[in-house]
C-alpha positions as CSV (number, residue, x, y, z in Angstrom):
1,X,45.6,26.3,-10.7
2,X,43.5,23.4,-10.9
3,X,43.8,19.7,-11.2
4,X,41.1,17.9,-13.5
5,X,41.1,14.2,-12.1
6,X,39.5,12.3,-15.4
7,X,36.6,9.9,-14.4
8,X,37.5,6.2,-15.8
9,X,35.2,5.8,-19.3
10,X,32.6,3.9,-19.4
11,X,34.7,1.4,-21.7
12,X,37.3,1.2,-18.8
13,X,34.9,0.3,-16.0
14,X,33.5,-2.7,-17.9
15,X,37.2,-4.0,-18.4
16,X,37.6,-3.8,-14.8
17,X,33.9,-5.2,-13.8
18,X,34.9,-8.2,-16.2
19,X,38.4,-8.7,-14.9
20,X,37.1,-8.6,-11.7
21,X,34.2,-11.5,-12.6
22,X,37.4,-13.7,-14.2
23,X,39.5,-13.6,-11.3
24,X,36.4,-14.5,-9.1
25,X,36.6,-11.1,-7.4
26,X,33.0,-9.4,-6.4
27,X,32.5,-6.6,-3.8
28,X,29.6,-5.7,-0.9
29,X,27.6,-4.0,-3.3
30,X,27.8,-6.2,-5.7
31,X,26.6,-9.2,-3.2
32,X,23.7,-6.8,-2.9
33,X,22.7,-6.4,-6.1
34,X,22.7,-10.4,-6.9
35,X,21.3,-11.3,-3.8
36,X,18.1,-8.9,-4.8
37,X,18.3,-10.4,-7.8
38,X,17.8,-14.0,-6.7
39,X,14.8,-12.5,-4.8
40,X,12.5,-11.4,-7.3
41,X,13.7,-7.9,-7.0
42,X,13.8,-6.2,-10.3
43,X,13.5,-2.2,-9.4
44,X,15.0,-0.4,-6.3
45,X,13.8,2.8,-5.2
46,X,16.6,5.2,-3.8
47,X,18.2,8.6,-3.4
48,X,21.9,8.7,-4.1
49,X,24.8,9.1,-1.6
50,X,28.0,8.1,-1.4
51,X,27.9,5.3,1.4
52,X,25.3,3.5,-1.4
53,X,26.6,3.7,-4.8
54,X,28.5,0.1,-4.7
55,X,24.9,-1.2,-4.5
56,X,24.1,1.1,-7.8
57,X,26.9,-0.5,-9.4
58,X,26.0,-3.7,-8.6
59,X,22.7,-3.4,-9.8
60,X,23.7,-2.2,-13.1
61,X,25.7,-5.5,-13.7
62,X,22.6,-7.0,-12.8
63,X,20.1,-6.0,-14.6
64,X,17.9,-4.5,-11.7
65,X,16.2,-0.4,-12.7
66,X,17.4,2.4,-10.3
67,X,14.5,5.1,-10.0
68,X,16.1,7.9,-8.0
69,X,13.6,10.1,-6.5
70,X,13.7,13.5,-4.9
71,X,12.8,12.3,-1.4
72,X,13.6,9.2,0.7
73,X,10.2,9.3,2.3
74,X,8.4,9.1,-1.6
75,X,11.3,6.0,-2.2
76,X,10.0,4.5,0.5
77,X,6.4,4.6,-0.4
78,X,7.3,3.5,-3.9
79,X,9.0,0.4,-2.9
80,X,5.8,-0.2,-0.6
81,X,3.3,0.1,-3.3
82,X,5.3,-1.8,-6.1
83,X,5.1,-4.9,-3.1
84,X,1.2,-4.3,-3.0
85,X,1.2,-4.4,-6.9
86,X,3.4,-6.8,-7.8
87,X,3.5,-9.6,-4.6
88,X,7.3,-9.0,-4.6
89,X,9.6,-8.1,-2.8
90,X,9.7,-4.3,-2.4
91,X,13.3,-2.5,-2.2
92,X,14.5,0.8,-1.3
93,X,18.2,1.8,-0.6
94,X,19.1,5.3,1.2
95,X,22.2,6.4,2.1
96,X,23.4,7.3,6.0
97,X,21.8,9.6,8.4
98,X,19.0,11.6,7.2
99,X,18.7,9.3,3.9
100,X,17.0,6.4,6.7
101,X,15.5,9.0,8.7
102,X,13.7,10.2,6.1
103,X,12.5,7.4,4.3
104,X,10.9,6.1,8.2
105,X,7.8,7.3,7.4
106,X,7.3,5.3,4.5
107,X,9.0,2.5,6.2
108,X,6.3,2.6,8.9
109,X,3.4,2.8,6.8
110,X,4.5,-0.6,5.0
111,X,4.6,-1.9,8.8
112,X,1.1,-1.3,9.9
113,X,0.3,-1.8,6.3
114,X,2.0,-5.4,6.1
115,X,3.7,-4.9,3.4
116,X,7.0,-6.8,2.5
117,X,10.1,-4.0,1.5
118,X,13.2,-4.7,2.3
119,X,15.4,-0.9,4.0
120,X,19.0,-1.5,2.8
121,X,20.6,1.7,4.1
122,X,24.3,2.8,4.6
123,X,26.3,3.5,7.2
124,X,30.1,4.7,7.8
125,X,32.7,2.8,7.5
126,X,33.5,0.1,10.4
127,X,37.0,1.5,11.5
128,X,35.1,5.1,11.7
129,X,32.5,3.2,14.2
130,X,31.8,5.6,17.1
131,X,33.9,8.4,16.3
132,X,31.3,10.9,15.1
133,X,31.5,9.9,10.9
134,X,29.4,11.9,8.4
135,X,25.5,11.4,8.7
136,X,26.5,8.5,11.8
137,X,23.5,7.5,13.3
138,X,22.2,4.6,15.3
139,X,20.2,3.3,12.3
140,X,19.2,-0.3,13.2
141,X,18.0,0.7,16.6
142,X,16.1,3.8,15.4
143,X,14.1,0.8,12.5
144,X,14.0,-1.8,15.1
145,X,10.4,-0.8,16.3
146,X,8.8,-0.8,12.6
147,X,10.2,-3.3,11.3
148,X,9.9,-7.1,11.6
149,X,13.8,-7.4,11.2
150,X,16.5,-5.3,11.6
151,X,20.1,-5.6,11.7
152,X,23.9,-5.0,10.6
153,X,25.9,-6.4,8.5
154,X,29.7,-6.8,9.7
155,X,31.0,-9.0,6.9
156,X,31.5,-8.7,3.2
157,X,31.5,-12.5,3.2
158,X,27.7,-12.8,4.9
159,X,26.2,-9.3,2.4
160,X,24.1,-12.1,0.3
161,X,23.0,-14.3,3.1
162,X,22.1,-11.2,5.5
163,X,19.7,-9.7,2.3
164,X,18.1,-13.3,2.1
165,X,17.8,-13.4,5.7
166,X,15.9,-10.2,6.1
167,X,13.6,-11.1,2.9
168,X,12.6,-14.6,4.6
169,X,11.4,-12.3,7.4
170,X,9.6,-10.1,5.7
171,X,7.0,-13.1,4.1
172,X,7.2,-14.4,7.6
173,X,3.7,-14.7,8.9
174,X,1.8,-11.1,8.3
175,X,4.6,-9.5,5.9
176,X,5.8,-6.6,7.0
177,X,9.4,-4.7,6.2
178,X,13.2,-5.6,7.2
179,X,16.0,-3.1,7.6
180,X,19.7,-3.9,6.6
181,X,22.5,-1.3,7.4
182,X,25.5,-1.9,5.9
183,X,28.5,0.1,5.7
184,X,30.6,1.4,3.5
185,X,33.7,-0.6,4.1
186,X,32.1,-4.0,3.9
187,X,30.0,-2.6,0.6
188,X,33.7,-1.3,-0.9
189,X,35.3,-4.5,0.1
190,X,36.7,-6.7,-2.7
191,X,36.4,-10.7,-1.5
192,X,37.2,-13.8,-3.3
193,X,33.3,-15.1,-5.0
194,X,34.2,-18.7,-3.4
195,X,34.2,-16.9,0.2
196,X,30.6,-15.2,-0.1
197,X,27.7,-17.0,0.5
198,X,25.1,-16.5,-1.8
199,X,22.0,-18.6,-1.7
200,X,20.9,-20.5,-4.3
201,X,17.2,-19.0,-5.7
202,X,14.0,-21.7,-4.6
203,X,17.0,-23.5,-1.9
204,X,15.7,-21.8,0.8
205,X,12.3,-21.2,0.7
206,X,9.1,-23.2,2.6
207,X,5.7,-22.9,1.5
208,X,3.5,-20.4,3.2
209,X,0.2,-21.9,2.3
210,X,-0.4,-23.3,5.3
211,X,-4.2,-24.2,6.1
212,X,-3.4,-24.4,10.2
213,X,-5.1,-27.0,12.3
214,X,-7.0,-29.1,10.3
215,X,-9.8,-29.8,13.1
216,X,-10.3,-26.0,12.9
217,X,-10.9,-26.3,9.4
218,X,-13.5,-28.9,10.1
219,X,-15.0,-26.7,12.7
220,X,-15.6,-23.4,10.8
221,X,-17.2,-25.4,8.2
222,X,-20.0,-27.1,10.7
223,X,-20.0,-23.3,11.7
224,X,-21.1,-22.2,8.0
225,X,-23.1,-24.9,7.2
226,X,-25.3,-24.1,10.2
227,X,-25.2,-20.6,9.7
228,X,-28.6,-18.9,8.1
229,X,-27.1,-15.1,8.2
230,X,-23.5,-15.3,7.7
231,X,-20.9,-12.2,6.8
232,X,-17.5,-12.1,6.0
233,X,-15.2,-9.4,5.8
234,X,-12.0,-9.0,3.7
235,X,-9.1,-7.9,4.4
236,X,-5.7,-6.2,2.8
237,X,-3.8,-9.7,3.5
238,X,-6.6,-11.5,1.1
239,X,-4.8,-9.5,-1.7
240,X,-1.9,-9.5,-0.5
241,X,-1.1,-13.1,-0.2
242,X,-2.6,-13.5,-3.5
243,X,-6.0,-15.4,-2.1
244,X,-8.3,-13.2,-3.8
245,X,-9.4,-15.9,-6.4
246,X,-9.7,-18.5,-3.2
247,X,-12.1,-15.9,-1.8
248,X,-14.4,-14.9,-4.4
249,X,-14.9,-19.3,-5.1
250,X,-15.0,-19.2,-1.3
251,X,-18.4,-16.6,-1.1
252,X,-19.8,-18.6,-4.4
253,X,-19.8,-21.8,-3.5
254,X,-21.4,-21.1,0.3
255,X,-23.4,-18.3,-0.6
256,X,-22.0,-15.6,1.8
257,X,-22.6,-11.7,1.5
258,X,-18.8,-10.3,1.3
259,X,-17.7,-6.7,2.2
260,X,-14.2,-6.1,1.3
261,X,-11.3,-3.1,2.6
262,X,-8.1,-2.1,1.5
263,X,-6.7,-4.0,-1.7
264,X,-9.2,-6.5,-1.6
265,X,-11.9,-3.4,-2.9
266,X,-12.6,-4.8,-6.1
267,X,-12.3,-8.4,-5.9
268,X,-15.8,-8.8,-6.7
269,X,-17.4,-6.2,-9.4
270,X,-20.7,-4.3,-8.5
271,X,-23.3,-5.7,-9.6
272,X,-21.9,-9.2,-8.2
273,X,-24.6,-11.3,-6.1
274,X,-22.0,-11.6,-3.4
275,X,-20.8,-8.0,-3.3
276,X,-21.7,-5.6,-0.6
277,X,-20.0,-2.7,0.7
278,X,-22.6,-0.3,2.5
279,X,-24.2,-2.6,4.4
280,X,-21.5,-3.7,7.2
281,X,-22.7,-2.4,9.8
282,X,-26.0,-3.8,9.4
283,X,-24.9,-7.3,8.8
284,X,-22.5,-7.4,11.8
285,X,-25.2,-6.2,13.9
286,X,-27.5,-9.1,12.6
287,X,-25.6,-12.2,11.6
288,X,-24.7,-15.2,13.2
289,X,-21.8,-15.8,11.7
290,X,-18.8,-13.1,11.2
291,X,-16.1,-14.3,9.6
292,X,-13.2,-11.5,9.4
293,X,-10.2,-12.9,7.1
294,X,-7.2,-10.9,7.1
295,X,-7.7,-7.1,8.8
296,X,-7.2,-6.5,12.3
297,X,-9.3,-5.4,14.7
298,X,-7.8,-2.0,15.1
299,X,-9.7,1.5,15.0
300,X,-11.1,1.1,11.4
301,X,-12.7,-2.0,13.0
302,X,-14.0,-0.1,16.5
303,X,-11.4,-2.4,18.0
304,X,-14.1,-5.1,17.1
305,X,-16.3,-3.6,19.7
306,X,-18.6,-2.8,16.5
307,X,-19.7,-6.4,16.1
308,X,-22.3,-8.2,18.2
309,X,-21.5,-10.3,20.5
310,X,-24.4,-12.3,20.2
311,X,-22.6,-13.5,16.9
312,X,-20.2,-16.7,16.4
313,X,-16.8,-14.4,15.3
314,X,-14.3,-16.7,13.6
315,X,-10.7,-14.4,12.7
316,X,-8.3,-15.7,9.6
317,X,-5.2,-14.2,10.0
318,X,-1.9,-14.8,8.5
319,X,-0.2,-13.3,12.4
320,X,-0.9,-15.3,14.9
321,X,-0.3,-12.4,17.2
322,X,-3.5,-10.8,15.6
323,X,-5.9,-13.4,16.3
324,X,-8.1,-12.5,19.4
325,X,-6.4,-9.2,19.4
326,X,-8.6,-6.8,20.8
327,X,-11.6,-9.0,20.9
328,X,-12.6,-11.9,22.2
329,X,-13.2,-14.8,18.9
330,X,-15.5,-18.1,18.7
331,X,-12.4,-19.4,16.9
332,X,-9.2,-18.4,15.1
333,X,-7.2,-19.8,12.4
334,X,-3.6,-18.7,11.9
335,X,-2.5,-19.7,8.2
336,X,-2.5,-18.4,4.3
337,X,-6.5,-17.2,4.1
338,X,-6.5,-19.1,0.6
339,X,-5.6,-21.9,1.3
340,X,-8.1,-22.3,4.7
341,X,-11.2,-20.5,2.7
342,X,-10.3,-23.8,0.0
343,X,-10.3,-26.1,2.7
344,X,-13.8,-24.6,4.6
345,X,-15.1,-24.6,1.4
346,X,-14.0,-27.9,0.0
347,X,-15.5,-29.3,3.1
348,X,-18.7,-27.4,3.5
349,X,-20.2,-26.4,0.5
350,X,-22.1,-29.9,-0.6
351,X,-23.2,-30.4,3.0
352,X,-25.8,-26.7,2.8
353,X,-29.1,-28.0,1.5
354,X,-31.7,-26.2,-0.8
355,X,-33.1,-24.8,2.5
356,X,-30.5,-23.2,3.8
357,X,-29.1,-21.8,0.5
358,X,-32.8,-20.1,0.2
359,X,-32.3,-18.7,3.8
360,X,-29.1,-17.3,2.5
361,X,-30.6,-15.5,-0.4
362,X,-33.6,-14.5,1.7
363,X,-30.4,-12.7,3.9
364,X,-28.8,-11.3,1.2
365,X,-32.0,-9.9,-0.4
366,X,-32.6,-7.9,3.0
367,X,-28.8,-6.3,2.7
368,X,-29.4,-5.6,-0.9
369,X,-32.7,-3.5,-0.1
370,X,-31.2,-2.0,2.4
371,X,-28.0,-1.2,0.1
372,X,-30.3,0.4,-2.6
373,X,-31.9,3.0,0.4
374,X,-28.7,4.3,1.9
375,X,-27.3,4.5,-2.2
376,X,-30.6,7.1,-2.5
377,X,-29.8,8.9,0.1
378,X,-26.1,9.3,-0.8
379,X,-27.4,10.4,-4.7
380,X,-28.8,14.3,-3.9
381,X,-24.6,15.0,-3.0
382,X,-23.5,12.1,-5.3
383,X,-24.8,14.6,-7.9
384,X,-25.4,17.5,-6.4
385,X,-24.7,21.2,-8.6
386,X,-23.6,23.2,-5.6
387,X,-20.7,25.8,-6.2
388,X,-18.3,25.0,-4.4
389,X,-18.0,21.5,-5.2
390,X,-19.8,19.3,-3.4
391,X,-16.7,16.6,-2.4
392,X,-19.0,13.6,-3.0
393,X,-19.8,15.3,-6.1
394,X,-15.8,14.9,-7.3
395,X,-15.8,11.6,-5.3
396,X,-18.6,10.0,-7.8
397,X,-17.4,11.5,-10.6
398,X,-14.0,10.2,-10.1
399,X,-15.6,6.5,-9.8
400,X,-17.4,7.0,-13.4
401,X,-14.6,7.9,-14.5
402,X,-12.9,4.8,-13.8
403,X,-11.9,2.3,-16.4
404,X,-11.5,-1.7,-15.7
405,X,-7.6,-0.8,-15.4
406,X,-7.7,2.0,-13.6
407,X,-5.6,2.0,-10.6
408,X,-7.0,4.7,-7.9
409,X,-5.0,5.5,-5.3
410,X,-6.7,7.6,-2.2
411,X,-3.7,10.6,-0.6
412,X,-5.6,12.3,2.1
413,X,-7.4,12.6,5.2
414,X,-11.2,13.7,4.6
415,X,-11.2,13.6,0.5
416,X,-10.1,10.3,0.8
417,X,-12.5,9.2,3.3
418,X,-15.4,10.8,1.7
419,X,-14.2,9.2,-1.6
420,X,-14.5,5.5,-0.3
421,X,-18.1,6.3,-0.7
422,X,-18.1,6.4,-4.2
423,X,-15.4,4.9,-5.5
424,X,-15.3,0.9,-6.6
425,X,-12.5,-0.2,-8.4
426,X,-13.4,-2.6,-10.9
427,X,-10.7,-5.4,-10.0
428,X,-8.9,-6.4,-6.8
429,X,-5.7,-4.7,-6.2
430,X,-6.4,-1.4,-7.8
431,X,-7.3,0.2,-4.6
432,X,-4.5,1.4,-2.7
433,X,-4.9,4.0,0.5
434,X,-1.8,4.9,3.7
435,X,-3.4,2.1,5.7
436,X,-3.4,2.3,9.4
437,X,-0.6,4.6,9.8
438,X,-2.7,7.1,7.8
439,X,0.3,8.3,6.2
440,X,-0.1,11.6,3.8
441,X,1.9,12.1,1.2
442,X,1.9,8.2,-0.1
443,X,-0.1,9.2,-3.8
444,X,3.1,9.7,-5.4
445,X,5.2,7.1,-4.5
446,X,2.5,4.4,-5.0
447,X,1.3,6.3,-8.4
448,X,4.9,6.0,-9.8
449,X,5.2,2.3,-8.5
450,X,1.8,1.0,-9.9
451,X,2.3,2.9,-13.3
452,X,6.5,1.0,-13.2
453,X,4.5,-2.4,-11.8
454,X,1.6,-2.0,-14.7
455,X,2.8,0.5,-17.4
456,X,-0.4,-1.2,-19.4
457,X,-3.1,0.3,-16.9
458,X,-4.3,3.8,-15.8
459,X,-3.1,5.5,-12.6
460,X,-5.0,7.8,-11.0
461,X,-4.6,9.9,-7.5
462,X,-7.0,11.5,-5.8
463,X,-5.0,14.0,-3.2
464,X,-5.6,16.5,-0.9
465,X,-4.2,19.5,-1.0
466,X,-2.1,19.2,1.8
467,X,-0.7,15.7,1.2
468,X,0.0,17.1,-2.4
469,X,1.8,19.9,-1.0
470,X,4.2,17.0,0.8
471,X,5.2,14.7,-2.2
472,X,4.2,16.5,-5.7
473,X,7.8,17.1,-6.7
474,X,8.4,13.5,-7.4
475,X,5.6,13.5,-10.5
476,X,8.9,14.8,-12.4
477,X,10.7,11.5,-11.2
478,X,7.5,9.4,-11.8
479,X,7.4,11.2,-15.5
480,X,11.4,11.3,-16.1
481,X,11.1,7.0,-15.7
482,X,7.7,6.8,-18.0
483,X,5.4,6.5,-15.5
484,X,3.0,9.3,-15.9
485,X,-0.2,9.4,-14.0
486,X,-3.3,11.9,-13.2
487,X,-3.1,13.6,-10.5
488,X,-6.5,15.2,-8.9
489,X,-6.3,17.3,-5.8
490,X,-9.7,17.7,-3.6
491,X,-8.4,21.1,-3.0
492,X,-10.8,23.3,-0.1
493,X,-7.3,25.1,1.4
494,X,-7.5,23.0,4.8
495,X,-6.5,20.1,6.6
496,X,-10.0,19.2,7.1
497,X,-10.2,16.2,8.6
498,X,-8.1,17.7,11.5
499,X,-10.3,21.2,11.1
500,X,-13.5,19.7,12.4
501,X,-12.7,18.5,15.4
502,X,-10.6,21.8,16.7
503,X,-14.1,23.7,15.4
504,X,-16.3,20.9,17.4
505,X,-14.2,21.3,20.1
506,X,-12.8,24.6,20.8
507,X,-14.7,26.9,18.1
508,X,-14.5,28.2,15.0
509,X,-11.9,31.4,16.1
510,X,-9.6,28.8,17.3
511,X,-10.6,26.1,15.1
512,X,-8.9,27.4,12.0
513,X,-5.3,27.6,13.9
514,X,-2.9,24.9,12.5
515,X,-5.0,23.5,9.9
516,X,-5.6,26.2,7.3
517,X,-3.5,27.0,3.9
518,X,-2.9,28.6,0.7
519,X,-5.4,28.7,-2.1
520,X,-3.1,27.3,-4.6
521,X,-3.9,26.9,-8.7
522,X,-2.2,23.4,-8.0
523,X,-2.8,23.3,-11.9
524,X,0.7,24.8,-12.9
525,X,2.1,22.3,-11.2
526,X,1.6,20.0,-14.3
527,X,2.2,22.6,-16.3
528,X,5.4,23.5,-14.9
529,X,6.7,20.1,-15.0
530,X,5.9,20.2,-18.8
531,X,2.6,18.1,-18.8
532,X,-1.1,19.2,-18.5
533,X,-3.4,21.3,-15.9
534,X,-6.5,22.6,-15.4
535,X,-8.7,24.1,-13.0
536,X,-12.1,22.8,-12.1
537,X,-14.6,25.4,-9.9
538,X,-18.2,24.0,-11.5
539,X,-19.4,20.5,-11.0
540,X,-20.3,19.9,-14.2
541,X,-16.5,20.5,-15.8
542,X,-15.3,17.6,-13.8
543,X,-16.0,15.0,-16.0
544,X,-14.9,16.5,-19.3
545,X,-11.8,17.7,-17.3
546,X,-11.0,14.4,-16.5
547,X,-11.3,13.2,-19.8
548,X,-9.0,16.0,-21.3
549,X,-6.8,15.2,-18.9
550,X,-6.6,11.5,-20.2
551,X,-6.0,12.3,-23.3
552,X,-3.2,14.6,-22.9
553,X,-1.3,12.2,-21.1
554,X,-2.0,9.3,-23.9
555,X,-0.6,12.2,-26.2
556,X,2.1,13.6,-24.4
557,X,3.8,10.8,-21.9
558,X,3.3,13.4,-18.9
559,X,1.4,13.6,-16.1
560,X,-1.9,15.6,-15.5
561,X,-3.1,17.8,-12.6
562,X,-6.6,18.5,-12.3
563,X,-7.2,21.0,-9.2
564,X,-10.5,20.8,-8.3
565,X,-12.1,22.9,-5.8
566,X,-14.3,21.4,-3.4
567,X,-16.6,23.2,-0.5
568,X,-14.0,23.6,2.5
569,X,-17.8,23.3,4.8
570,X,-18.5,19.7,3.8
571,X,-17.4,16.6,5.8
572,X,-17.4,13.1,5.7
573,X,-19.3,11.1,8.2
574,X,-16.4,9.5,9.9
575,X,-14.9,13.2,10.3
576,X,-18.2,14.5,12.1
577,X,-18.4,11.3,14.5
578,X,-14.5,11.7,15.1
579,X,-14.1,7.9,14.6
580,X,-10.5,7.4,14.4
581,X,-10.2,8.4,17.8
582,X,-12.5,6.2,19.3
């Protein structure tokens, strides 16, 4: 014989939420939820469990969307790419145990990527502390490392100010994530409202658009305006911090050629005077003035060892920390990169005489030539026929694909690589890749957020098939909230990018050990989810693929997979030179 327990209705919950709001009574969870609230935050991305449904509560009283995904690690990588699209506040909650553990790598990702999320994960009650509790682990010290902030909280009364502390932290400087564990007790807990802090929204804020020292300002533009072949490079942070319209006045009004990586692709069209991007390495080997705004100097950059040193290197950074890292500067400027590229350029741009803006043209007119011959060289695989695909083949055809709202979004190690090639989104922000961490398995997460962020604009994700393999399942969550998206997989059965280098270096019998898998109609995956697939195995079906694709998911609401594949033999450049280790 059983007992049925009945669940309070729906009805009877809201009596009690209200009776609780008269008599001035709110709990943990509830602090949470408001606390987001007064942040910005207006999604969180999560998994269930019972240390963390208070929080759920609390955000239904507020107003705030609950997208419950399939894994903590996709969660994670959502709340990183709704930060990059939105300039919010990111947000993802997991429960105890192997809820944080699995949402770390996404957590690191938005580390080395600088993006701000803010962790808020559970924990076991206080009076269980210690004595082995369900899914106990030692959380806090386990985020500490990749993380700008981390820390308990040990007080229903300080829930609110804790949340706001972590969020100052993670727009402190370089933005980067925060961690909050907070148990269940103190989340449970019922307190008086008077007793809870709760920071009042805009009370407690500074302005980050700081220029730095002002001399340095005046330095860097007697730099520029003496400068006949200058470069500048920008970085994530120049998207990020929402400087991107700073920048492209900043390259006008001084006439400076401007390459751009991560978010910042697309700030300027091609076709734009101003816009280079296969020329960088020929213009840091030849100007005389490198400006690099906003990127480290990490292994995408060589470690800065790729620029000459017979050129004056100025570094805008929002870290201090980062400036001069790696590589000896000329000069370095800590601060917002708007709000100093405003400044330069307020103060520089009347003093560059006819002269000198002729010299500048004469510059950029030698990078443009120089663009068109290595464009002709890339167009015999850009368009090439062969069977298999030709991956530059899908990689150009994915860029004329492209419409001005499409956001593209690279999952992979080679494809994605060879891909950047091709591939020019048409506005800033609409480029989004793992980052350093070179994460796989980010598509769907940051497909699901940008779609959430921008339900107006395309989404598109290029995977491979082994980061599809990783994350795919969540195209059902990214569907079930109204977020459908195409999905293309670069499919050639390998981990490619890894495959190389065990064939370079130990041979082809041993260099297929590790790194080979399944050949997998990836197609049924939409499909089975109850949107569209198809398979692609000629060149010329890609485009029209594509375009079915596009419609079915205007028609149905679902998401696409288009499995198309590409010549397992074929490599990018970076993969043959084994640059990322170097």
């Amino acid at each position: 014989m059983s007992t049925v327990i009945e669940k309070p209705s729906a009805t009877a919950h809201d009596t009690l939420a209200q009776k609780s709001r008269d008599e001035g009574i709110v709990s943990g969870g509830h602090l949470v939820a408001r606390a987001l609230k007064n942040e910005g935050v207006d999604t969180v991305f999560t998994l269930c469990g019972g240390h963390i449904i208070d929080i759920y509560d609390g955000c239904l009283d507020e107003g705030i969307r609950i997208v419950d995904v399939r894994h903590e690690q996709t969660a994670a990588h959502a709340a990183d790419g709704y930060a990059r699209q939105t300039g919010k506040l990111g947000c993802v909650v997991t429960t105890a145990g192997p809820g944080c553990t699995n949402a770390v790598t996404g957590v690191a990702t938005a580390f080395r990527s600088e993006s701000p999320i803010l962790h808020i994960g559970g924990q076991s009650s206080l009076t269980q502390h210690r004595m082995g509790s369900l899914q106990d682990l030692p959380h806090v010290d386990m985020m500490t490392p990749i993380t700008k902030f981390a820390s308990g909280v040990f007080s229903t009364e300080r829930v609110a100010d804790m949340v706001a502390m972590a969020a100052r932290e993670c727009f402190a400087g370089a933005y980067g994530p925060a961690y909050l564990e907070i148990p269940r007790d103190i989340l449970d807990a019922e307190i008086p409202l008077e007793k809870a802090r709760i920071p009042e929204p805009g009370a407690y804020r500074m302005s980050t658009r700081s220029v730095g020292d002002p001399a340095d300002v005046e330095r860097l533009a007697d730099i520029l305006v003496d400068s006949e072949r200058p470069a500048v490079l920008f970085g994530q942070q120049v998207w990020a911090s929402g400087s991107h319209e700073a920048a492209i006045a900043f390259v006008r009004a001084l006439d400076i050629p401007a390459y751009m990586n991560g978010a910042s692709r697309g700030m300027l069209p091609e076709g734009d005077p101003h816009h280079f991007d296969r020329t960088r390495s020929d213009a840091f080997k030849e100007a005389d003035v490198i400006l690099i705004v906003g990127t480290p100097f990490d292994f995408r950059m060589g470690y800065g060892r790729r620029i000459s040193n017979e050129a004056t290197l100025v570094q805008i950074d929002m870290s201090y920390a980062t400036v001069g890292k790696n590589r000896d500067i000329s000069l370095g400027l800590a601060g917002d990169p708007g709000a100093i590229l405003s400044a330069v350029a307020d103060a520089a741009s009347a003093r560059i005489d006819r002269g000198a803006r002729q010299k500048r043209q004469e510059w950029m007119a030698k990078l443009r030539g120089i663009e068109a011959v290595k464009l002709e060289r890339l167009m015999p695989m850009f368009t090439s026929e062969a069977s298999p695909i030709h991956p530059y083949r899908l990689a150009w055809e994915i860029n004329e694909f492209l419409g001005d709202d499409t956001i593209y979004i690279g999952d992979g190690g080679d494809i994605v690589t060879i891909s950047a090639q091709a591939v020019r989104p048409r506005n800033p922000g609409q480029w989004m890749d793992p980052g350093a961490l070179g994460s796989l398995g980010v598509g769907t997460g940051f497909a699901m957020a940008a779609k959430l962020a921008h339900p107006q604009k395309e989404v598109v994700c290029l995977y491979g098939d082994g980061s599809f393999g990783m994350t795919a399942f969540d195209m059902e969550t990214a569907q079930r909230f109204g977020a459908p998206y195409l999905a293309i997989v670069g499919n050639n059965s390998a981990m490619n990018q890894i495959r190389y280098g065990q064939m370079a270096k130990y041979g082809e019998q041993r260099g297929n050990i590790g790194n080979k898998l399944g050949d997998v109609e990836f197609s049924h995956f939409g499909t089975m989810i109850g949107g569209y697939g198809e398979e692609v195995r000629e060149a010329s079906e890609i485009g029209p693929a594509l375009r079915r694709a596009r419609e079915a998911i205007a028609a149905t609401g679902k998401c696409a997979v288009v499995n198309v594949w590409v010549d397992p033999n074929e490599y990018a450049p970076g993969t043959k030179a084994q640059t990322m280790y170097k």
